[in-house]
C-alpha positions in Angstrom: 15.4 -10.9 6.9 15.8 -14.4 6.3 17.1 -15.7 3.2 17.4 -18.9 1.9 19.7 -19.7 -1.2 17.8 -22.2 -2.7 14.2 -20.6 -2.7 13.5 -19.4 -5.9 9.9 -17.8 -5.6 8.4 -16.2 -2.4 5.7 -18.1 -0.5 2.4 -18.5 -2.0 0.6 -16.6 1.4 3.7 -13.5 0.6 2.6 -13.9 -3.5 -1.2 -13.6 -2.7 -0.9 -11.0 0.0 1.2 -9.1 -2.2 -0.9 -8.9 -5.1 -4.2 -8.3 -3.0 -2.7 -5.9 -1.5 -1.7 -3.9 -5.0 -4.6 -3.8 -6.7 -6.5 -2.9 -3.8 -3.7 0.0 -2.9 -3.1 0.6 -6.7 -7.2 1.3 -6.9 -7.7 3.5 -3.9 -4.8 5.9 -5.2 -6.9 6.2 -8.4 -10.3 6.8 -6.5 -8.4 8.9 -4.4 -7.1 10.9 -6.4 -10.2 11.1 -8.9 -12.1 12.2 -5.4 -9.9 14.8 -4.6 -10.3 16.3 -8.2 -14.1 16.7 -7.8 -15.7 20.1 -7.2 -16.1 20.7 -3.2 -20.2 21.9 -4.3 -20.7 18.4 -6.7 -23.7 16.4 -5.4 -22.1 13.4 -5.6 -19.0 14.7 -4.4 -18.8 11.8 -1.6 -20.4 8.9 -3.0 -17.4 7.1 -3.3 -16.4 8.0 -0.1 -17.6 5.3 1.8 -16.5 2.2 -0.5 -12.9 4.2 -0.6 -12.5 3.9 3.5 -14.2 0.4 3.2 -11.7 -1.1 0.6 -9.3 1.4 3.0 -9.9 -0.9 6.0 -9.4 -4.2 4.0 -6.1 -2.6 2.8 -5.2 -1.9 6.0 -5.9 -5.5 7.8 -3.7 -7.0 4.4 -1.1 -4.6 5.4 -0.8 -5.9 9.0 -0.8 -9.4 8.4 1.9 -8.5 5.5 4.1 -7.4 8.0 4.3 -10.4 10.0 4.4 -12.6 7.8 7.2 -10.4 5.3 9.1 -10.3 8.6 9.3 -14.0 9.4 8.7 -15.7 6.5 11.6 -16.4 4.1 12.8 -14.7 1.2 14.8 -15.8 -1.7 18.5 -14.9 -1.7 18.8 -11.4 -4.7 18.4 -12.1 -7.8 22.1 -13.4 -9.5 21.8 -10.5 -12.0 21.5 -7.7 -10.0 24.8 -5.0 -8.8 24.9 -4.6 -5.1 23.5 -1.0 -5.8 20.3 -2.0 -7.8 20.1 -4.8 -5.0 20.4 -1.7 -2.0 18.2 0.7 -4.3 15.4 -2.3 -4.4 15.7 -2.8 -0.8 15.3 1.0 0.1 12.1 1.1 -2.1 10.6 -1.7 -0.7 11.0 -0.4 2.6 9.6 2.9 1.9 6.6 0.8 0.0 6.0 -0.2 3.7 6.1 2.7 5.4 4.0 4.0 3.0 1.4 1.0 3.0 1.4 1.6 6.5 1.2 5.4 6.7 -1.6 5.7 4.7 -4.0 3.2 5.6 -3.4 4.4 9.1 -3.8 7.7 8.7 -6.8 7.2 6.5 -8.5 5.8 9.2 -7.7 8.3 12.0 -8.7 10.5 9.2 -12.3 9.6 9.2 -12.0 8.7 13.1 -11.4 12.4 13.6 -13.8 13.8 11.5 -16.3 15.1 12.9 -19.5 14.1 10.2 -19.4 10.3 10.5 -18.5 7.7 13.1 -17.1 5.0 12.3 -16.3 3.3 8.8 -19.4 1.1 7.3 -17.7 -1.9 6.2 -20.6 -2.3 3.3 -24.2 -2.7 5.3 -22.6 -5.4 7.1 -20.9 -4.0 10.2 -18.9 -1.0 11.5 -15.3 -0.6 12.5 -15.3 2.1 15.3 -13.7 5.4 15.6 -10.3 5.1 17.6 -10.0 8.7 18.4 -11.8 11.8 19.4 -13.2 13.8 16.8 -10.8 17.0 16.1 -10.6 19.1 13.0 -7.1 20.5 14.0 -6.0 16.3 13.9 -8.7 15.4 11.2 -6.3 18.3 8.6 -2.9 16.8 10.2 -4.2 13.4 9.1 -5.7 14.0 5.5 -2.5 16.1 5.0 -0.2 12.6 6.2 -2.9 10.5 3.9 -2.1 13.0 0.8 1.5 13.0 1.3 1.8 9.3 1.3 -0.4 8.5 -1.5 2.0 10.8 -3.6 5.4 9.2 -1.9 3.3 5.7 -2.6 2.9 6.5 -6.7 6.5 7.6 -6.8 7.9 4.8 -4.8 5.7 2.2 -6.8 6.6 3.9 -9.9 10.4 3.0 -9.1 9.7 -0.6 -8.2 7.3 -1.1 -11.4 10.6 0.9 -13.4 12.9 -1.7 -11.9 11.1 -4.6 -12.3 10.4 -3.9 -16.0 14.2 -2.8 -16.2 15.2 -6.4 -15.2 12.6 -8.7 -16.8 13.1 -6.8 -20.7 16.8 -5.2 -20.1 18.7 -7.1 -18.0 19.4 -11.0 -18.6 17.6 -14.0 -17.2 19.1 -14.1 -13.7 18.5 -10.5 -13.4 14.6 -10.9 -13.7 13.0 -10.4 -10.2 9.3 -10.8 -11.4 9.3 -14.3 -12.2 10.0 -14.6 -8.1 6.7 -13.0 -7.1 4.3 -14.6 -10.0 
């Protein structure tokens, strides 16, 4: 991680590429979860399927190019407020945040790669991103269980950054406020 003392906000590509990346992530967990909750024998049970996996593959590109860029772009130095522990605690959940990001974009699309009713995911009419893998309903349930299991670590884990960065922007003092870094 590369830090530079002086910086006071992160880079405009980190800002946008972090807040793209939210609202697209922070909207498939609520479709996701809204889909999951619908009867199995509903006729319209899977109509929001195939924007899900679309907006899924967007995620999933913004995620990759996050990483890059997170890795080797600069970062400013921790906020002047913070204790080492909140500092250490913030660090941990951001790096879970990734794992997460990571986790479940992937395994959303191995997920419909191994399924064994569609092929590919329809990227809205305009083209198709092809299956990677073999269909396989044995890997298709290890796969929606990975997807399920990191959208719920994802809502706890972004519940605990949201917590921290409210904690510091109305609780803490000035140089404690981390958002003001990221807007």
């Amino acid at each position: 991680m590369n830090i530079s003392e002086t910086m006071e906000k992160y880079s405009k590509p980190m800002r946008f590429l972090h807040w793209s990346t939210a609202m697209i992530i922070m909207t498939l967990l609520a479709v996701g979860f809204y889909m999951a909750g619908i009867d199995p024998d509903a006729s319209d049970k899977y109509d929001l399927y195939p924007l899900h996996k679309a907006f899924g593959m967007i995620a999933l590109l913004l995620v990759m190019i996050r990483l890059p860029v997170r890795a080797k772009g600069k970062v400013p130095a921790p906020a002047a407020g913070l204790q080492k522990w909140e500092h250490n605690l913030s660090h941990l959940v951001h790096i879970g945040l990734y794992l997460a990001m990571v986790s479940m974009t992937v395994s959303g699309y191995f997920m419909n790669s191994t399924y064994q009713y569609v092929s590919g995911v329809d990227m809205f009419g305009l083209f198709s991103v092809p299956d990677i893998t073999a269909k396989s309903e044995y890997w298709n349930g290890i796969c929606h269980e990975i997807h399920s299991f990191t959208a719920w670590a994802f809502l706890v884990l972004l519940s605990l950054h949201l917590a921290g960065v409210a904690k510091h922007r109305l609780l803490d003092d000035k140089e404690s406020d981390v958002l003001k870094r990221m807007i």
